[in-house]
MIDOLUM-786891 format. One line per field, with one value per residue (C-alpha): x, y, z. Coordinates in Angstrom, 3 decimals. Example, Ala and Ser with C-alpha at 12.3 -4.5 7.8 and 13.67 -1.06 7.14 Angstrom:
REM MIDOLUM-786891
east 12.300|13.670
north -4.500|-1.060
up 7.800|7.140
REM end
This chain:
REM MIDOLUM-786891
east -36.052|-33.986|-32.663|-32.253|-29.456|-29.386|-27.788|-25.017|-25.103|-21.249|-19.116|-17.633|-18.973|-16.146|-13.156|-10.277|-9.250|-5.795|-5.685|-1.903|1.203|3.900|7.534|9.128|11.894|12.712|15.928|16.667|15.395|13.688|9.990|7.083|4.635|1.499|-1.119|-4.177|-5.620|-9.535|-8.881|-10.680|-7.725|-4.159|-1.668|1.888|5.094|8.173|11.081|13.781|13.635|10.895|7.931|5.839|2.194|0.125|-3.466|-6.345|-6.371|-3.796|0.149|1.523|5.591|5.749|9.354|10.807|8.420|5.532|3.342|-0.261|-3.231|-5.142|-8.042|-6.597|-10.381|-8.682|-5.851|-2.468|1.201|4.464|7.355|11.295|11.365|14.626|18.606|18.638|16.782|12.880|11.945|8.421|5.511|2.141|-0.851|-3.626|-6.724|-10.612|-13.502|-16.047|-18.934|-19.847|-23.461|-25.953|-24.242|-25.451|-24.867|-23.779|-20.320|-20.077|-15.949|-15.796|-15.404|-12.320|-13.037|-9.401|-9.510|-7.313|-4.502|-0.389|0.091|3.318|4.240|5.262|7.888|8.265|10.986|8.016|5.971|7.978|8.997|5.327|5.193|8.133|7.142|3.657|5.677|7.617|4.077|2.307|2.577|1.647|-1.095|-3.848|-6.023|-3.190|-1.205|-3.929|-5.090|-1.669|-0.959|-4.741|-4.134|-0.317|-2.529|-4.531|-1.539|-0.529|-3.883|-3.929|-0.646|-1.873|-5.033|-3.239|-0.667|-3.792|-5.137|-1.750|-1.256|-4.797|-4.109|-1.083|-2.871|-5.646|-2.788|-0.885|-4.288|-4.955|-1.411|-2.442|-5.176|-3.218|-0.890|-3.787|-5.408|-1.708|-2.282|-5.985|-7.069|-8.871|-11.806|-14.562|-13.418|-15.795|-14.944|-16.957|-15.275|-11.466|-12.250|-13.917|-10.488|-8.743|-11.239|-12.141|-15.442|-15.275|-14.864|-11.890|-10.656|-11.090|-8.955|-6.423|-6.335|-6.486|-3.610|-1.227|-1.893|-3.767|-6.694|-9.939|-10.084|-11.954|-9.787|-6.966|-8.258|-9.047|-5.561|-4.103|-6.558|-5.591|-1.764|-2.060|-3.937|-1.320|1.224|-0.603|-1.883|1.897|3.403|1.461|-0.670|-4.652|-7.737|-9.161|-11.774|-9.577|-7.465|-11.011|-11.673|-7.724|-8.352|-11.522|-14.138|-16.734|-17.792|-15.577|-17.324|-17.019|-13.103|-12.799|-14.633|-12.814|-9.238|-10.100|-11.364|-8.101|-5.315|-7.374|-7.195|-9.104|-7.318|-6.808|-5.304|-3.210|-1.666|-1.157|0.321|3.025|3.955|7.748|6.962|3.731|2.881|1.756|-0.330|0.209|-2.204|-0.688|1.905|4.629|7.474|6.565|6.973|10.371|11.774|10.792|12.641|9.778|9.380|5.741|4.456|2.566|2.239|0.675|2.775|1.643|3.970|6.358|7.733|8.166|12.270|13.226|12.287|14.540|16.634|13.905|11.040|12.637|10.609|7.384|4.568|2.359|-0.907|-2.994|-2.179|-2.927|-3.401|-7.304|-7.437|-6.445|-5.709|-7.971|-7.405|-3.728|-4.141|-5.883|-3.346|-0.879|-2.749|-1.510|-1.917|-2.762|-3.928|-3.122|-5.548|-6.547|-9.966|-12.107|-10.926|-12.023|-12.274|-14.812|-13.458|-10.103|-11.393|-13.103|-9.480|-7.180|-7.416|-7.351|-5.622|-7.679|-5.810|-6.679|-4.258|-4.961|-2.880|0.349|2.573|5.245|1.787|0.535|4.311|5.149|1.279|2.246|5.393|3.714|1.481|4.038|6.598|8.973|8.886|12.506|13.040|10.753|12.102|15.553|15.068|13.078|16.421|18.835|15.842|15.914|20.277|19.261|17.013|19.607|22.381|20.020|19.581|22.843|24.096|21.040|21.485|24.598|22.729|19.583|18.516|17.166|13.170|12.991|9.773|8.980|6.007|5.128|3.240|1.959|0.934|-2.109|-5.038|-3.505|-4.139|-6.887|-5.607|-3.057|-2.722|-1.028|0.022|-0.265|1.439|4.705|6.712|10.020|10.227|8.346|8.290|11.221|13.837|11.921|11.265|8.452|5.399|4.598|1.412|-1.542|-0.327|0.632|-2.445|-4.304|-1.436|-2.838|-6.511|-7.238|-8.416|-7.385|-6.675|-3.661|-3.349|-6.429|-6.935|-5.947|-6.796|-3.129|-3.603|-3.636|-0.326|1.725|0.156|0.732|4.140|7.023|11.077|11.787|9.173|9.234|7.521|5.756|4.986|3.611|5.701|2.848|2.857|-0.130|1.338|4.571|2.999|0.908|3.733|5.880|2.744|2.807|6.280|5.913|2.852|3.756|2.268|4.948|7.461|6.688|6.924|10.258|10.860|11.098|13.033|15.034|16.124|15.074|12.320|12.512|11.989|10.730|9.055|5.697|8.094|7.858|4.246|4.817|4.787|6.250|9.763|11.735|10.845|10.569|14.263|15.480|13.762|16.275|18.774|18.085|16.520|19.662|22.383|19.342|19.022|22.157|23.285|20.783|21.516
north -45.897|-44.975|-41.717|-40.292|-39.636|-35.569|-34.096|-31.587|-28.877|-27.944|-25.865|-24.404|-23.125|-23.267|-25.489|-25.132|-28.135|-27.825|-28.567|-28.049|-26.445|-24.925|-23.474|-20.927|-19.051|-15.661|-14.197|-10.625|-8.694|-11.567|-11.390|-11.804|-14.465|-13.743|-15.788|-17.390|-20.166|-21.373|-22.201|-20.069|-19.061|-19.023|-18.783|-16.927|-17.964|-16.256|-18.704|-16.121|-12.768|-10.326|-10.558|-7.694|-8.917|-6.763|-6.935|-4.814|-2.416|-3.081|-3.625|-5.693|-6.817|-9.809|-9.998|-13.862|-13.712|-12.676|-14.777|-13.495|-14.046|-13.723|-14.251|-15.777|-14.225|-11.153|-10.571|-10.195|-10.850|-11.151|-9.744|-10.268|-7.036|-7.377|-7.819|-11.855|-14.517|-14.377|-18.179|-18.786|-21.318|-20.907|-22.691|-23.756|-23.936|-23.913|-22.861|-25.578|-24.588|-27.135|-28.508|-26.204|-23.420|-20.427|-17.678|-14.537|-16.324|-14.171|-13.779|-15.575|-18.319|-16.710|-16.998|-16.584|-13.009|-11.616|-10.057|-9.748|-11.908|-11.411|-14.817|-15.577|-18.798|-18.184|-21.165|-23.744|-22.436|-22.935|-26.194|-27.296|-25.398|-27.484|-30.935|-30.166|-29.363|-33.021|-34.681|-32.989|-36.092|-39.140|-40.602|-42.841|-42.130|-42.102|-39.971|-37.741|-37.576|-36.808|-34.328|-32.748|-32.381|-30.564|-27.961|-27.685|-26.768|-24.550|-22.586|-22.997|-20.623|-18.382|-17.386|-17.321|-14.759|-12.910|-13.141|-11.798|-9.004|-8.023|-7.461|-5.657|-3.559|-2.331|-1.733|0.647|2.186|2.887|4.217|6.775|7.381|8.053|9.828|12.488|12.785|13.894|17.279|17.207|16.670|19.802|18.738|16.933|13.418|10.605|6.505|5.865|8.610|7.230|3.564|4.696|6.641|3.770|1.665|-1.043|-1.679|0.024|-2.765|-4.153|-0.277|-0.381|-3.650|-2.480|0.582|-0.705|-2.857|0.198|2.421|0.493|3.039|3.929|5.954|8.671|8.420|8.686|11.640|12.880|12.528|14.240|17.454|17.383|16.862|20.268|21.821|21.641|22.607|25.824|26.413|26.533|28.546|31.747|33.672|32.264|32.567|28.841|29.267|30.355|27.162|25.069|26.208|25.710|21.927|21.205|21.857|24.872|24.590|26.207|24.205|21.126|21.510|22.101|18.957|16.951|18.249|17.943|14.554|13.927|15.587|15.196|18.805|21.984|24.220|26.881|24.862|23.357|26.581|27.717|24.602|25.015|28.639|28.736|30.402|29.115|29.830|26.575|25.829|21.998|20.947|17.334|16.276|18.138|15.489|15.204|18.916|19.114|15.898|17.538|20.587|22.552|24.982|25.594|28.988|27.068|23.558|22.402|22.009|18.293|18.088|20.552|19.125|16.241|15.000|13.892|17.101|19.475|21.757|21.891|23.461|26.663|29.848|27.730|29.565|27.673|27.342|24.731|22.318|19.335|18.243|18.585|22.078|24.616|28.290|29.437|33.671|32.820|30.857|33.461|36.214|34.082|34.127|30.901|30.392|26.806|24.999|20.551|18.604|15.043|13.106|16.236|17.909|20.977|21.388|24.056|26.040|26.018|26.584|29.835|31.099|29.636|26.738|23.475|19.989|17.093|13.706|10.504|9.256|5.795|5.453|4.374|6.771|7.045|7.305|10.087|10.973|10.919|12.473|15.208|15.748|15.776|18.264|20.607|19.629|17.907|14.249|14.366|15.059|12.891|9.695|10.631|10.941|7.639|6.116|7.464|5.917|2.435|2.635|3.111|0.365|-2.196|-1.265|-1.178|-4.760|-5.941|-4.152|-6.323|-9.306|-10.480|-9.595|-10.793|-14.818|-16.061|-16.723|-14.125|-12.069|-8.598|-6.637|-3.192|-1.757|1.829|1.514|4.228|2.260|1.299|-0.174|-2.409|-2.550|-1.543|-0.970|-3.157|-2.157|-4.248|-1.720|-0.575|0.113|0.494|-2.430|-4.885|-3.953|-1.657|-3.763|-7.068|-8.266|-11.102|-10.641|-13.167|-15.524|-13.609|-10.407|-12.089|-13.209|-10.113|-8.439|-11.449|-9.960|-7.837|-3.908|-4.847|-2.088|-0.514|-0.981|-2.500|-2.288|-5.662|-6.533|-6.411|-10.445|-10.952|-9.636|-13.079|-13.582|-11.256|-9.794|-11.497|-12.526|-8.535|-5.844|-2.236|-0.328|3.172|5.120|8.598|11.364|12.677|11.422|9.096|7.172|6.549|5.511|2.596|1.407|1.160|-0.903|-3.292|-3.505|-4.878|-7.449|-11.149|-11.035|-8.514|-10.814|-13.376|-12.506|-13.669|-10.744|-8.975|-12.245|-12.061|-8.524|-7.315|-4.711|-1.503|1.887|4.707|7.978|9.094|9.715|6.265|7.055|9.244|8.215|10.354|9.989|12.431|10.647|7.381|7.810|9.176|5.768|3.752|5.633|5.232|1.162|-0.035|0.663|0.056|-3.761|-4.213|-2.628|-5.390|-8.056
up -11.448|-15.210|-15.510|-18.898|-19.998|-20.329|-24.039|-22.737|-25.184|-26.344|-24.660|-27.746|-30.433|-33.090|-33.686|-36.426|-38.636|-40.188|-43.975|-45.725|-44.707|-46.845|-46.279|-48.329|-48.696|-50.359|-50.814|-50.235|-53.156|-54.797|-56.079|-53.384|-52.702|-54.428|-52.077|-53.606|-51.418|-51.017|-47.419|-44.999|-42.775|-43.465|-40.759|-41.213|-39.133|-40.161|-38.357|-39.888|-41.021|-41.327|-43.402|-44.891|-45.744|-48.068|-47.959|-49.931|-47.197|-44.574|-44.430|-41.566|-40.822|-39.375|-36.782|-35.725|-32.492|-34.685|-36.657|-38.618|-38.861|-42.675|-44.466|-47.696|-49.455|-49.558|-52.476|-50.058|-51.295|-49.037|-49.476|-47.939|-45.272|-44.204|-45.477|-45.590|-46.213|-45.116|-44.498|-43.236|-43.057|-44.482|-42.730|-44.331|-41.660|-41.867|-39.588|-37.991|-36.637|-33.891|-33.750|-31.404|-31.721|-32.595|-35.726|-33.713|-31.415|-28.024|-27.712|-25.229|-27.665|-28.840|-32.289|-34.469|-36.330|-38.815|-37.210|-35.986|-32.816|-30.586|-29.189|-25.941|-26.466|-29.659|-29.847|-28.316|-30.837|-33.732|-32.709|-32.990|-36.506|-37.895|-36.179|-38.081|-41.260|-40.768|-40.436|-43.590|-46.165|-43.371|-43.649|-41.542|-38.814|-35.981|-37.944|-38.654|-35.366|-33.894|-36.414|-35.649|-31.871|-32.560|-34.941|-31.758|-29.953|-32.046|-31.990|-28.061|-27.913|-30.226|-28.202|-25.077|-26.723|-28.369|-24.975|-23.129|-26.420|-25.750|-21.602|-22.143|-25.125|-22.826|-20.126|-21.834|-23.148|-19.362|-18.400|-21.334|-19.522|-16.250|-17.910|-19.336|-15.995|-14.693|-16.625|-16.946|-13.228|-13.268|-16.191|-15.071|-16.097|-15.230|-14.684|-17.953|-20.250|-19.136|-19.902|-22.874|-24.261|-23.016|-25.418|-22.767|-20.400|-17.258|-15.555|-16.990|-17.218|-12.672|-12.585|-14.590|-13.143|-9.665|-10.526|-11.941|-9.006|-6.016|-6.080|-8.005|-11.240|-8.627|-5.986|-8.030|-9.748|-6.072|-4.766|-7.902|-7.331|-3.790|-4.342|-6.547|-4.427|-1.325|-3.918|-4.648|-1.025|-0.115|-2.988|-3.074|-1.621|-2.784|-1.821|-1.049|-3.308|-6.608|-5.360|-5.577|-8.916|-10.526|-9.211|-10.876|-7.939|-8.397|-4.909|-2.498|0.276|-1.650|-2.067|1.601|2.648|0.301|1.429|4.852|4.198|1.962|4.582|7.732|8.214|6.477|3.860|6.388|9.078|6.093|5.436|8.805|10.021|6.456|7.390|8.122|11.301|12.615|16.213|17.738|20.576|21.854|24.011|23.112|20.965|22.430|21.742|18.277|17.777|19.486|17.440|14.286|15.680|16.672|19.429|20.240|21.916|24.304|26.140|29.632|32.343|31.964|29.516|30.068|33.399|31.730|32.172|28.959|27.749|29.734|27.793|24.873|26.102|27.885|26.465|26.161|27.169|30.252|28.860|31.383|34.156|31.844|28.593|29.377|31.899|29.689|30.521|27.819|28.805|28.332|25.026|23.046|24.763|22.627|19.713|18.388|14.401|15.060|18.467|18.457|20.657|20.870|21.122|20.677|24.025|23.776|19.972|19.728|22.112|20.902|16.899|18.244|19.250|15.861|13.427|15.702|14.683|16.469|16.477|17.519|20.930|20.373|17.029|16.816|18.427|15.293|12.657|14.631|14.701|10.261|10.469|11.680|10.318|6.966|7.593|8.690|5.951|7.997|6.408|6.178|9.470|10.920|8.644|9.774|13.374|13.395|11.663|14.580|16.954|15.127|15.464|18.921|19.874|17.655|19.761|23.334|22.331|21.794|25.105|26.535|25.289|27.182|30.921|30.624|30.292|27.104|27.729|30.653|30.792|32.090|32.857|33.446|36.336|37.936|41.371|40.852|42.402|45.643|48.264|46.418|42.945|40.720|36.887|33.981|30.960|27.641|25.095|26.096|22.689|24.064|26.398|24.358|20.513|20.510|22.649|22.236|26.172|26.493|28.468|31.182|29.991|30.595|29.688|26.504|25.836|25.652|23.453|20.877|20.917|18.532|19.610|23.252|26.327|26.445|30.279|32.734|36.469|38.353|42.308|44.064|44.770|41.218|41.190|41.107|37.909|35.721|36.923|35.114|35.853|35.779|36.732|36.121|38.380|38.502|41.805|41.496|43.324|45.892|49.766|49.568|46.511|48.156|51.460|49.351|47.917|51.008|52.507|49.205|50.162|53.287|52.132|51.393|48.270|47.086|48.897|47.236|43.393|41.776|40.309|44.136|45.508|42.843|43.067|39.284|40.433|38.520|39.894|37.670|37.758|35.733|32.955|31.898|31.034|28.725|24.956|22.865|20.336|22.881|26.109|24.498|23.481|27.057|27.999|26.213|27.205|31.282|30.701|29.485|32.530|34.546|33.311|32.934|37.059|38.553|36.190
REM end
């Protein structure tokens, strides 16, 4: 079987052949170059000096880095622009349109237009220009060939700098842009009017614009609106609505839903939460509000009996026996100007008595933490007590380090689920982010897996394999507790862990549960003379 041979149609549609190169020199003051050439383009390289071309209609200066672009149809002279001696090359170039291509060339092709080109190695480049220069009288096929492909060179630099002068053109075109929407967030600018004022396609206007600020054209626009907004919700005293409409939204509703989706939180709970002396309920969150120096009105007795806590919550208000059984008579007696739950306990209930924050328990406890410091206006404070809390940990390490064997692992139980089964935890910031402790194997492995539990429920005989060389150890205060653990005490599988044999078994109360910045710092505090007492 033959196969024909297929004809490849060409890739490009134009090439340049060189045809003459001059250099000249003009002394300051001394009469200009009047340019008449039947070549189709003429390149300009000043190598010293400036250079001011004159054409029918335009006036260009040419700098040392600069070289330009002309079509010598048009009458042009050049003149000496600066106080010494201009010197400069003139190329002599013409146009070849390749066979198969087509009248109209898409620019793609990068066809070379009249113009003033900024160079990026300007020294390369005139290197090139002068080796051309030192070539102009050889002749012979190898010569002209060599001296063809250095032209080529030459050209290939000057469309990548085009290319490069272009980018950066279009990127300061869109930092204009940015720079508008700054003061006119409030008109209704769309994607297609900005790239069009910055005089590119939208397309290359979004990647640009992604690139200067990391978000959308909208989104941007979005944040700015919202960003003003919170400036004038704080200030005075305005209506949402007259807020909506100084920010560029005619629907009240609209501006709300936006914020909210923005901020997490409505307009009105925005401004309640930023009053200097907001009256907070916390059905949660109560160690982020005393970090940031906060005293709420109300808080469970959950929380409030809490030990790290003592001498900051006196004057607290009880309002429910846990963080989910709230004293809802008692709550609205208060008449709290915001209520914080989490997970949707309760939401509707509470939002009938004052503007209610909902969080999320399962983030991160310092995100939730800066969260809500930045809705209240305490970013400072937040930032600087999570800097006194990372000096902490750094020195809780280096007391550690010195007691406890390289390659030692620890694990973290609470006997709730005796006598059949008891529970381990996975996520334990302070003992295995914050002062670095390994986990034995298989707790390890589900640390590694992505959106896994923060603690699961294990039979007691699986004990030996996830406890580690040191175990810390939970029992809950009441009488039925206690008596399970003194029976797992007596049991050989208890006996026969390493950690018990060993004697590196931690005791600890239900306040090693808790996860929040105040009791996870009181946790440092009591782990490390713990550790360092059995080790």
């Amino acid at each position: 079987m033959s196969v024909q041979p297929s004809r490849r149609s060409a890739r490009l549609s134009i090439m340049y052949t060189w045809s003459q190169i001059y250099l000249y020199t003009l002394e300051e003051g001394a009469e200009g170059l009047k340019i008449c050439s039947h070549a189709e383009k003429m390149l300009v390289v000043p190598i010293y000096g400036s250079a001011e071309v004159y054409s029918d209609e335009q006036r260009h200066v040419l700098y040392g880095n600069h070289c330009g672009i002309l079509n010598p149809k048009e009458n042009f002279s050049i003149q000496n622009a600066g106080t010494g001696p201009l010197r400069l090359y003139l190329i002599e170039f013409d146009e070849l349109r390749l066979p198969g291509s087509s009248e109209e060339v898409s620019a793609e092709q990068l066809p070379i237009t009249a113009g003033v080109i900024e160079l990026a190695s300007f020294s390369h480049f005139s290197g090139l220009v002068h080796n051309l220069y030192e070539r102009r009288d050889l002749s012979g096929p190898l010569e002209e060939y060599e001296s063809h492909f250095i032209f080529q060179e030459i050209l290939l630099m000057i469309l990548k700098s085009a290319e490069c002068n272009r980018e950066q053109d279009a990127t300061s075109a869109v930092q204009k842009t940015i720079a508008f929407m700054e003061n006119a967030y409030a008109f209704d600018l769309t994607h297609g009017q900005l790239a069009e004022m910055a005089g590119v396609s939208t397309r290359h206007y979004s990647r640009i614009f992604k690139g200067l600020t990391g978000k959308s054209p909208i989104d941007y626009l979005i944040e700015l609106r919202m960003n003003k907004a919170k400036r004038l919700l704080q200030s005075r005293e305005v209506s949402v609505g007259e807020v909506a409409g100084s920010v560029g939204f005619h629907d009240p509703f609209h501006f709300s839903r936006s914020f909210k989706q923005h901020t997490g939180v409505s307009p009105r709970l925005y401004i309640n939460l930023r009053k200097h002396s907001s009256r907070i309920a916390s059905l949660q969150y109560l160690g982020e509000l005393l970090a940031l120096g906060i005293k709420p009105v109300g808080a469970p007795s959950q929380l409030l009996k809490g030990r790290y806590l003592q001498g900051h919550v006196e004057g607290i208000t009880e309002i429910g026996k846990s963080v989910v059984t709230p004293y809802l008579d008692r709550l609205a007696t208060l008449k709290p100007d915001v209520i914080l739950t989490f997970d949707g306990h309760h939401y509707d209930t509470y939002a009938k008595i004052a503007p209610t924050l909902d969080m999320s328990w399962s983030q991160p406890v310092f995100d939730r933490f800066r969260f809500i410091a930045d809705l209240i206006g305490k970013q400072q404070e937040a930032e600087q007590w999570l800097s006194q809390y990372e000096e902490q940990t750094f020195e809780a390490r280096n007391a550690l380090k010195w007691h406890l064997q390289a390659g030692h692992t620890l694990s973290f139980i609470w006997t709730r689920g005796l006598p059949e089964t008891v529970q381990v935890y996975y996520d334990m910031k302070v003992l295995y982010q914050d002062l670095g402790f390994q986990a034995p194997a298989p707790v390890a492995a589900v640390q590694k897996t992505k959106g896994h539990p923060f603690k699961s429920n294990i039979p007691v005989q699986e004990l030996p394999h996830y406890v580690g060389d040191h175990l810390f150890v939970v029992v809950s205060p009441d009488p039925v507790s206690q008596q399970h653990f003194r029976e797992l005490r007596q049991s050989e599988i208890w006996n026969s862990l390493p950690a018990v044999q060993n004697r590196r078994v931690y005791l600890g109360s239900e306040d090693w549960l808790r996860e929040d910045p105040v009791s996870m710092s009181g946790q440092i505090r009591e782990a490390v003379p713990l550790l360092v007492e059995l080790n």
